[in-house]
C-alpha positions as CSV (number, residue, x, y, z in Angstrom):
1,X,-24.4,-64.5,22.5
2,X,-24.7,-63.0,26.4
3,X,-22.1,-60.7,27.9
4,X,-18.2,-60.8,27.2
5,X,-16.1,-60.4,30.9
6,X,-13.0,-58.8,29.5
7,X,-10.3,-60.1,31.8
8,X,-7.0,-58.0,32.0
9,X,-4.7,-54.9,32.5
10,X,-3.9,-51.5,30.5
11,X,-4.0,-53.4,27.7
12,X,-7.3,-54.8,27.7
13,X,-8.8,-51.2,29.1
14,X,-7.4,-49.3,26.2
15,X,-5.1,-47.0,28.1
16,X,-3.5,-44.5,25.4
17,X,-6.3,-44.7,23.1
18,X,-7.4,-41.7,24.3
19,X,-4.3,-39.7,21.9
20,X,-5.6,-40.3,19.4
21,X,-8.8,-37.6,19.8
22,X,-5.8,-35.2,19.9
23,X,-8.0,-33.3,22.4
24,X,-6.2,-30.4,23.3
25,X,-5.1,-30.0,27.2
26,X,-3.8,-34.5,26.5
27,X,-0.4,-34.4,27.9
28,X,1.9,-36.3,25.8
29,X,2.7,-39.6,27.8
30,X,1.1,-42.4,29.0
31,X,-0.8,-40.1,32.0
32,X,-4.1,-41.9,33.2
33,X,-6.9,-39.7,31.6
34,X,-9.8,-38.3,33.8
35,X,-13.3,-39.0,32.3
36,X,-14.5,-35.9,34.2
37,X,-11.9,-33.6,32.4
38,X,-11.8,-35.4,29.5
39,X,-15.2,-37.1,28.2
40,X,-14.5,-37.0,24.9
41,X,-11.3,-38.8,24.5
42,X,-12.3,-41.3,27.4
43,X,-15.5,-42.1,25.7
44,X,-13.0,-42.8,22.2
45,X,-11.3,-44.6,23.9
46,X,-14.2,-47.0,25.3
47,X,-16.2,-46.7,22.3
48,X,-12.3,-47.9,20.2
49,X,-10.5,-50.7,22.5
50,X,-11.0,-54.2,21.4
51,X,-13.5,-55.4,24.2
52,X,-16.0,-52.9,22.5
53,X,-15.2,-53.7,18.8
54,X,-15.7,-57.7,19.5
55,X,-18.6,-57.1,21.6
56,X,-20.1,-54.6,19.1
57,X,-19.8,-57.3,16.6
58,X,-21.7,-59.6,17.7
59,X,-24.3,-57.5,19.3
60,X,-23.8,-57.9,22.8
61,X,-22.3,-56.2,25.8
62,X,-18.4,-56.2,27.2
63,X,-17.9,-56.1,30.9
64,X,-14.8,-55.1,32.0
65,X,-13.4,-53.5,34.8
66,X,-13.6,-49.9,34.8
67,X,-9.5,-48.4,35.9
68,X,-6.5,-49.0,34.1
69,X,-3.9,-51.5,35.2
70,X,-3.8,-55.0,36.6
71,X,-2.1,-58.4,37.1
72,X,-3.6,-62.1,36.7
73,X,-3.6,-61.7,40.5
74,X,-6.1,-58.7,40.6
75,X,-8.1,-60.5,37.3
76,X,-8.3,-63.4,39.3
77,X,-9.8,-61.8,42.3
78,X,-12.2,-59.4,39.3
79,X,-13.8,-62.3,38.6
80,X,-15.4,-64.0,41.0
81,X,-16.5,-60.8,42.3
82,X,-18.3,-59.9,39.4
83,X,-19.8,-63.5,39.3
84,X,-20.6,-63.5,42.9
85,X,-18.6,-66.6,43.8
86,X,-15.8,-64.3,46.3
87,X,-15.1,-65.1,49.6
88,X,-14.0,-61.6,50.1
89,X,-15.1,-58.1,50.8
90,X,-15.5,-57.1,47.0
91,X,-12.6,-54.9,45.6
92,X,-13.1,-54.5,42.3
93,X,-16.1,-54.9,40.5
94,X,-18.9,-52.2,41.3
95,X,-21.7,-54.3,39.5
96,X,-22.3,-58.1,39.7
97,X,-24.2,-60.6,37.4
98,X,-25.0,-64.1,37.2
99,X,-23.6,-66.9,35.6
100,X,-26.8,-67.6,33.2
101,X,-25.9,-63.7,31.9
102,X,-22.1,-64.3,30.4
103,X,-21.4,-66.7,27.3
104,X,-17.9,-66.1,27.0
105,X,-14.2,-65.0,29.1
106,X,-11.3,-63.1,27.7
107,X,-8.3,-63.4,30.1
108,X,-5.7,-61.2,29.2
109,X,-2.5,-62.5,31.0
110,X,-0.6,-59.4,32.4
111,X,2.9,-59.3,33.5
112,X,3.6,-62.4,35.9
113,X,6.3,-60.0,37.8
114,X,3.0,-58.1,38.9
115,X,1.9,-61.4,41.3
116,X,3.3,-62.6,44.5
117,X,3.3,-65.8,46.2
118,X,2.7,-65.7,50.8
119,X,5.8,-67.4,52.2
120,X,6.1,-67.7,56.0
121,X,2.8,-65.0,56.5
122,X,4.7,-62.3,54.1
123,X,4.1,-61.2,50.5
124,X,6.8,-62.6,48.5
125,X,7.5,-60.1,44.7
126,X,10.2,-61.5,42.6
127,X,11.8,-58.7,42.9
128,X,12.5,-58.9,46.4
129,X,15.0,-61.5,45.6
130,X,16.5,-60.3,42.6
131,X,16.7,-57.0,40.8
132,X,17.5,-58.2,37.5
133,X,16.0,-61.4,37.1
134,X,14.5,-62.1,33.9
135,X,16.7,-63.8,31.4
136,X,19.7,-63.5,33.2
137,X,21.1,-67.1,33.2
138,X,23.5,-66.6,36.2
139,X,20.7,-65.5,38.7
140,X,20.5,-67.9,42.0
141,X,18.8,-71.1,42.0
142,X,16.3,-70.1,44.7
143,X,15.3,-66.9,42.6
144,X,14.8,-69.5,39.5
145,X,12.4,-71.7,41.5
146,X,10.4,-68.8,43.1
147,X,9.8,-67.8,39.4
148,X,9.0,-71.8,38.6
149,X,6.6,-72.3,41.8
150,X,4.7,-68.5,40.7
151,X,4.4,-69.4,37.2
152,X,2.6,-72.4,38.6
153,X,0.9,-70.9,40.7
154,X,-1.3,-68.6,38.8
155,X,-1.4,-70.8,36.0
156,X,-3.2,-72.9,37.5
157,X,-5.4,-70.8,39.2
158,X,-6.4,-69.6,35.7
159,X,-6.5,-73.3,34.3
160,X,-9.0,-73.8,38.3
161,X,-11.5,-70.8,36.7
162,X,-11.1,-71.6,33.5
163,X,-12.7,-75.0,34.5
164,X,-15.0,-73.7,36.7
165,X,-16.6,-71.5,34.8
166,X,-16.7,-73.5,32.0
167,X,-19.0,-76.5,34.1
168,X,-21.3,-73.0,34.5
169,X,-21.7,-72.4,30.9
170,X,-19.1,-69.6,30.4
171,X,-16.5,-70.6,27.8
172,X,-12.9,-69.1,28.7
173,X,-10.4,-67.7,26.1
174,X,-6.5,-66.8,27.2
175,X,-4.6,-63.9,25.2
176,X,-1.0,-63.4,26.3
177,X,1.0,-60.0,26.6
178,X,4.1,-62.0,27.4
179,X,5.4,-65.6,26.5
180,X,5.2,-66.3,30.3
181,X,3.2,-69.4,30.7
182,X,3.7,-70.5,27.0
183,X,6.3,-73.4,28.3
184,X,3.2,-75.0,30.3
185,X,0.2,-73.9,27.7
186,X,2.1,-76.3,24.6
187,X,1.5,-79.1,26.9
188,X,-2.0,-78.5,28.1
189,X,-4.4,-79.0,25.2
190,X,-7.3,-77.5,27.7
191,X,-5.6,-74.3,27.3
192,X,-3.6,-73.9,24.1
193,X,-7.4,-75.0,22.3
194,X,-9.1,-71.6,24.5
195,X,-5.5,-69.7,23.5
196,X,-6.3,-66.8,21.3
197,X,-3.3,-66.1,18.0
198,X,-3.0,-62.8,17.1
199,X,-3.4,-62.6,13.0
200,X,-1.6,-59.6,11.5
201,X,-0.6,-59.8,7.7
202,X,-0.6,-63.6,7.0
203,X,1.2,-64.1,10.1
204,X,0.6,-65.4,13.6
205,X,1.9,-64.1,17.1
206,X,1.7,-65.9,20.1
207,X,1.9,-62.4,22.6
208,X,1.8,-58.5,22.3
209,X,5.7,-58.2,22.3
210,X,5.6,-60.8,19.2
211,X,3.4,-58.5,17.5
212,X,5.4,-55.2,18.4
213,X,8.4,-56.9,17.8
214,X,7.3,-57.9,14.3
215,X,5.8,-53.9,13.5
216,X,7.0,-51.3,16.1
217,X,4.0,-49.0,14.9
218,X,1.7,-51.1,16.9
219,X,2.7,-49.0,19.7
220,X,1.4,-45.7,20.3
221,X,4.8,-44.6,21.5
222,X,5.5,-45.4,17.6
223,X,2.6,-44.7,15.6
224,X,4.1,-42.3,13.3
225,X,1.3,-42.6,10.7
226,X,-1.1,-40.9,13.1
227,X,1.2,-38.5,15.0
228,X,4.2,-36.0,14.2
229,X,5.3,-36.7,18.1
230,X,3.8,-39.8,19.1
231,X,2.7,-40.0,22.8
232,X,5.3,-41.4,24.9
233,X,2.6,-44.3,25.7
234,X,4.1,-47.9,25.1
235,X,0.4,-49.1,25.1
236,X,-1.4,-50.4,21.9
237,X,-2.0,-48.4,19.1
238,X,-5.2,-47.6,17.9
239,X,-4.6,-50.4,14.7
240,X,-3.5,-52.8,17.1
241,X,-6.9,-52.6,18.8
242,X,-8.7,-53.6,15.8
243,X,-5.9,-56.4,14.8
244,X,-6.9,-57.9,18.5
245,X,-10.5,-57.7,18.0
246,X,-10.2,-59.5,14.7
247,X,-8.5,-62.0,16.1
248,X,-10.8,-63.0,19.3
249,X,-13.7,-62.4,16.8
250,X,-12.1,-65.2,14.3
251,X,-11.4,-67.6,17.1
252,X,-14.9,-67.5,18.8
253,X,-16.8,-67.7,15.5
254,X,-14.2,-70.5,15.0
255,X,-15.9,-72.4,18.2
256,X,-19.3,-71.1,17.7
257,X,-19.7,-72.8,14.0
């Protein structure tokens, strides 16, 4: 196996894991740690999130972007840049490869409220339009369809790399944060067969708020069975790391058999 691109937000960087060096001088929130004040704990943190532990078992390298944060927007512009195929002034990645140096993909989708769609030469958010939008079933139609046409939007613009990528010899996974996109994944067999369950005690969740839903502790913010006073950090816990890991590693030695 070649290079893993790890494709995502907080999530995928391993913001919070950090805590759990219980370094002293670590503030007890969800602060961005320096590597310059803190190597220790940031190096914990690289050495713990799932990129590294998936990577690490199968002997190869992760690449992933090296701040905190993110959208599908931003992971769709990370990319290309990495890969060389941008038609912009490179934002993101400070290294580049080819394609003949990456097997494999990992696209964490973010939180689609992060994107924005250009209407009439302006940037678009959906909260421009509506400041309580999700799940509220009276919101206005044109809010609704602004949501529709920027969920389709970046789907397929993942679906578009996914593809391209794939006719360069890179095969693409999809984990999920949020249910999002799940109401156009069930009926696209190209994606829901790169999708990426997360196993966690004989069961299977769909997203990260499945899995936190299902066991609170998977949050840092709740991890009372390594902290007193748990960080007030709603990323994922240092278990939930591994529980991730195990679950990309079982799907891609599920396509590599």
């Amino acid at each position: 196996m070649k290079r893993i691109i790890y494709a995502g937000c907080s999530f995928t960087f391993g913001h919070g894991l950090w805590q759990y060096t219980k370094e002293d001088g670590l503030r007890n929130d969800d602060h961005y740690l320096s590597p310059k004040h803190f190597p220790v704990s940031f190096d914990f943190m690289r050495k713990n999130r799932f990129p590294r532990l998936v990577s690490n078992y199968f002997g190869t390298q992760e690449v992933i972007r090296d701040f905190t944060s993110g959208s599908d927007k931003l992971s769709l512009e990370f990319v290309p840049e990495l890969l060389r195929f941008n038609t912009w002034e490179p934002k993101w990645a400070k290294v580049d490869f080819d394609f003949s140096e990456i097997s494999h993909l990992v696209f964490q989708t973010s939180y689609l409220d992060r994107c924005s769609l250009i209407k009439d030469g302006k940037e678009i958010w959906i909260g421009d339009l509506a400041e309580t939008w999700k799940n509220n079933l009276n919101i206005a139609p044109n809010v609704r369809e602004f949501w529709s046409e920027l969920k389709m939007t970046y789907y397929n613009k993942i679906r578009d790399l996914f593809l391209f990528l794939e006719d360069k010899g890179i095969k693409c996974y999809m984990l999920a944060i949020t249910d999002d996109y799940f109401d156009l994944i069930k009926n696209d067999e190209f994606i829901k067969s790169r999708f990426i369950d997360i196993e966690y005690n004989g069961t299977t969740f769909k997203n990260f708020h499945e899995l936190f839903i299902y066991d609170k502790k998977l949050m840092i913010i709740n991890d009372t069975d390594n902290f007193e006073d748990p960080p007030k950090d709603l990323h994922p816990s240092l278990k939930c790391h591994r529980i991730v890991a195990n679950s990309i590693i079982k799907k891609l030695e599920s396509d590599l058999s």
